[in-house]
N, C-alpha and C positions, 0 to 999 in steps of 0.2 A: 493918569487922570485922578483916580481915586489911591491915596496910600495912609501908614497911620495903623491907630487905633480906632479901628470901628465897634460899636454895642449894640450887638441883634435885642435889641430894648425889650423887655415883655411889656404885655397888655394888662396894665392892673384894672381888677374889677371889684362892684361891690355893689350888693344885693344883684349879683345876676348883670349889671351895665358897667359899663365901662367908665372907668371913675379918671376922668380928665383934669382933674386937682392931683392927683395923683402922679396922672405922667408927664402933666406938667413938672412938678416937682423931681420925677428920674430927669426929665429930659437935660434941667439944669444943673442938677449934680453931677451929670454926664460933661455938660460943658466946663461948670467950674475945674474939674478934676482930669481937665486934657483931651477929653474925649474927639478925632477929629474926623469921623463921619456918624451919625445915629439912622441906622438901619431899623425902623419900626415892620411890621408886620410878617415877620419873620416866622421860620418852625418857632424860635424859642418867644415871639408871639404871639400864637396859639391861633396864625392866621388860616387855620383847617376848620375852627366853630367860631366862626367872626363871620356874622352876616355881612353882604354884601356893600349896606349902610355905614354899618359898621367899619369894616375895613376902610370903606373910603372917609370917613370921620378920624380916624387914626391916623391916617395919611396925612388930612388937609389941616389937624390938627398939631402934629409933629410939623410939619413945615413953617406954618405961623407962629408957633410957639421957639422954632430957631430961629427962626428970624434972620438968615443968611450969614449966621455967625459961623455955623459948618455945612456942610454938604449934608443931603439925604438922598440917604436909598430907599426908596420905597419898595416893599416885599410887592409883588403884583405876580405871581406864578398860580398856576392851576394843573389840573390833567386836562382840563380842555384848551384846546387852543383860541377856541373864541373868546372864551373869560378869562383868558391871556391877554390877548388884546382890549378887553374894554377895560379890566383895572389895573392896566399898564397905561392907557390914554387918559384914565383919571387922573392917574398920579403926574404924567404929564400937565395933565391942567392944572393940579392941584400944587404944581410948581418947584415937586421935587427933581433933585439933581440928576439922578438916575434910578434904575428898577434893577431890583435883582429875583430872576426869575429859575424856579428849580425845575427840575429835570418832569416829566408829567409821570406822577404817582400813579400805583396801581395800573395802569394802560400796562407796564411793559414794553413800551414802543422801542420797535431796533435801533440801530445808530443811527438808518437811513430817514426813518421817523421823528429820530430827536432833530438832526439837522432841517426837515423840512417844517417842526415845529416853531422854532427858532427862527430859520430863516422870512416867515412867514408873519412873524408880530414884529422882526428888526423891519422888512417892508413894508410893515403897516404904518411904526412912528417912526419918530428920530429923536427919540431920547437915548441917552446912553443906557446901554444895556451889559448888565452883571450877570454871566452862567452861574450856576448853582446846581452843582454837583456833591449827592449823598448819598450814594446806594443803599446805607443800612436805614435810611427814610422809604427810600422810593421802588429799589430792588432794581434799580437798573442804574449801571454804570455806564458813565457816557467816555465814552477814550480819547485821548491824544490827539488822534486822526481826525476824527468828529469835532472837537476843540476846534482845532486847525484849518478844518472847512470853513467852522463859521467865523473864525477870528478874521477872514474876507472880506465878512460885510464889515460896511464904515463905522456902525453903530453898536455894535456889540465889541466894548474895548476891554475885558476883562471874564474872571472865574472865580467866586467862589469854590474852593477846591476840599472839600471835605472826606476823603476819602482817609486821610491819614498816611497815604502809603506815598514813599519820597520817591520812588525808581518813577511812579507817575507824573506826578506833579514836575520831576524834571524832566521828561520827556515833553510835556506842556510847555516845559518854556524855553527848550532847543527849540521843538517846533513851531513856536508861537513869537519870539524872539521878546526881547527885554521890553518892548514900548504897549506888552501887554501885560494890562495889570492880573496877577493871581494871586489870591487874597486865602489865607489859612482858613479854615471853616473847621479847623480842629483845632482848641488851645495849645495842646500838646505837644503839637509838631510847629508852632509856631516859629519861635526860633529857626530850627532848623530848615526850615521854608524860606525863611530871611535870607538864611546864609546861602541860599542856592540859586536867588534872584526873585524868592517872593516882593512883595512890598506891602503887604499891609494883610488885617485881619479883623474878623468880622466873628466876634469874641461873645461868649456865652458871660465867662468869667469877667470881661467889663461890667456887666452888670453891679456886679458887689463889689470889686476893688477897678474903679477905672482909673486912679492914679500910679498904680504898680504896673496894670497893661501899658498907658498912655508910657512909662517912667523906660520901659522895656524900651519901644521902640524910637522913643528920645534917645536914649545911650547907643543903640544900634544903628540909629543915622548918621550921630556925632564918631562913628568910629572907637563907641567903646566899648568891647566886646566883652571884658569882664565884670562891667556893670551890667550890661544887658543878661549876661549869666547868672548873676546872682537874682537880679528880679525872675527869671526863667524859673531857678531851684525854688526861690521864695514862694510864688504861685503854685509848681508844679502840687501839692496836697488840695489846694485849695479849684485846681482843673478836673481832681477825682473829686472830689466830694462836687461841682457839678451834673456832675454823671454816675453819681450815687443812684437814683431812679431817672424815671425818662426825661430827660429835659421839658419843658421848664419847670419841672416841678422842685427841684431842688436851688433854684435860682429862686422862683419866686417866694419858697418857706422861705429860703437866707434876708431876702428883702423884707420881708413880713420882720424875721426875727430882729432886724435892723431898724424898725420903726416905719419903714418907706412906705409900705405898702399892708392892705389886707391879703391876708393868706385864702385867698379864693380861684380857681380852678374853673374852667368847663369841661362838664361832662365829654369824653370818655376820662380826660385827666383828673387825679383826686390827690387829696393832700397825703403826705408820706407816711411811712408804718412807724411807730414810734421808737422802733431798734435804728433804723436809717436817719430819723430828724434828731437821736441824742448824738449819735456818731456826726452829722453834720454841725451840730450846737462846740463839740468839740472843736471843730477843725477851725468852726468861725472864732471861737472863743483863743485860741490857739494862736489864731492871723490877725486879731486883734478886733478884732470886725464888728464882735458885743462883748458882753463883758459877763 
């Protein structure tokens, strides 16, 4: 259903709001430059200090601003499972594609918790539903098994799969078989996700270069596996200095440093220490990105 290059898009602000000139402006660099899902409200959208107004203005504002030129995922996850389900119904209203919902933070909930989470907002709507899986977000890993439960219900057709680790993710898709989508949630291991029956990915690194992600899985489609490798090496400096500090802070300075955006943050997030933003001014400078 969903495959591609997808861009977990951040949240540009200014003076303290959310500056909609702005992400207007990612949203279409995003399209011009291949981009073919835009996942707003995301971790690397800072959707943990997004009032609840908020988040649904980013939503209904990302979906009219595409204008059904690509698909949207709208971010709609929480620890609670009630406010799972109401800004998952918005985002139904609000018209997007599908919701990608993460695993519920801080709770700790068991396997048997995660699946009655889940199963529990897929019976509330019927919009298509994205797992989202992070444990170094959330501290709980959701497994295979639990995958495979819920990959039953009609409405949940895919995972974000962020863990990094491939003995996993292929285990997810012996038992989940190919007509489910799992989508990379780590740049790093993208490729190598591909080659094992992933189909698409839901990229930090889109952000600053969506033509080089987009250009990856063009070659990778078409069967060319050594173009697909060289954009792979080409990015791979440009996936670390991402996660130079905690995401999205080093996406958002690169944006800033690119003209896109102001370099602004909500608290607990701040802007980078100045050993970490020369070191990333290189890499950008390096990958051609400023000058």
């Amino acid at each position: 259903m969903f495959k591609g290059s997808m861009v977990a898009v951040v949240t540009p602000f200014k003076n303290g709001k959310l500056d909609e000139k702005a992400l207007g402006d990612l949203i279409e660099f995003q399209i011009k430059n291949g981009t073919d899902v835009i996942v707003p409200c995301g971790t690397t959208g800072e959707s943990a200090t997004l009032s609840h107004e908020e988040h649904h203005r980013v939503v209904e504002f990302t979906v009219q601003t595409v204008n059904k030129r690509v698909p949207v995922i709208a971010g709609a996850g929480s620890n609670s499972t009630s406010e799972t389900v109401e800004l998952t119904k918005y985002a139904q209203k609000a018209g997007a594609n599908g919701v990608l919902l993460i695993t519920p933070y801080y709770n700790k909930p068991t396997q048997e918790g995660l699946y009655r989470h889940f199963k529990h907002v897929a019976e509330t709507v019927d919009i298509p539903i994205i797992l989202y899986n992070v444990p170094g977000r959330t501290s709980v890993n959701m497994l295979p098994s639990t995958v495979a439960r819920l990959r039953e219900l009609k409405n949940i057709v895919g995972l974000k799969e962020a863990t990094g680790d491939l003995k996993q993710i292929s285990e997810i898709l012996r038992l989940c078989g190919r007509d489910f989508d799992v989508l990379s949630g780590d740049d790093f291991t993208t490729l190598p996700m591909l080659a094992i029956g992933g189909v698409g990915a839901i990229s930090v690194t889109a952000n600053v270069a969506p033509a080089d992600c987009a250009g990856m899985f063009d070659a990778f489609f078409a069967g060319k596996m050594e173009e697909a490798l060289k954009f792979h090496y080409k990015m791979e400096p440009l996936h670390s200095a991402m996660f130079i500090e905690t995401n999205p802070i080093p996406a958002k300075t690169s944006l800033a440093l690119m003209g896109k955006i102001s370099e602004e943050f909500r608290l607990p997030l701040c802007p980078m220490s100045d050993a970490n933003k020369d070191k990333l001014k290189k890499t950008l400078k390096e990958y051609g990105l400023i000058s």
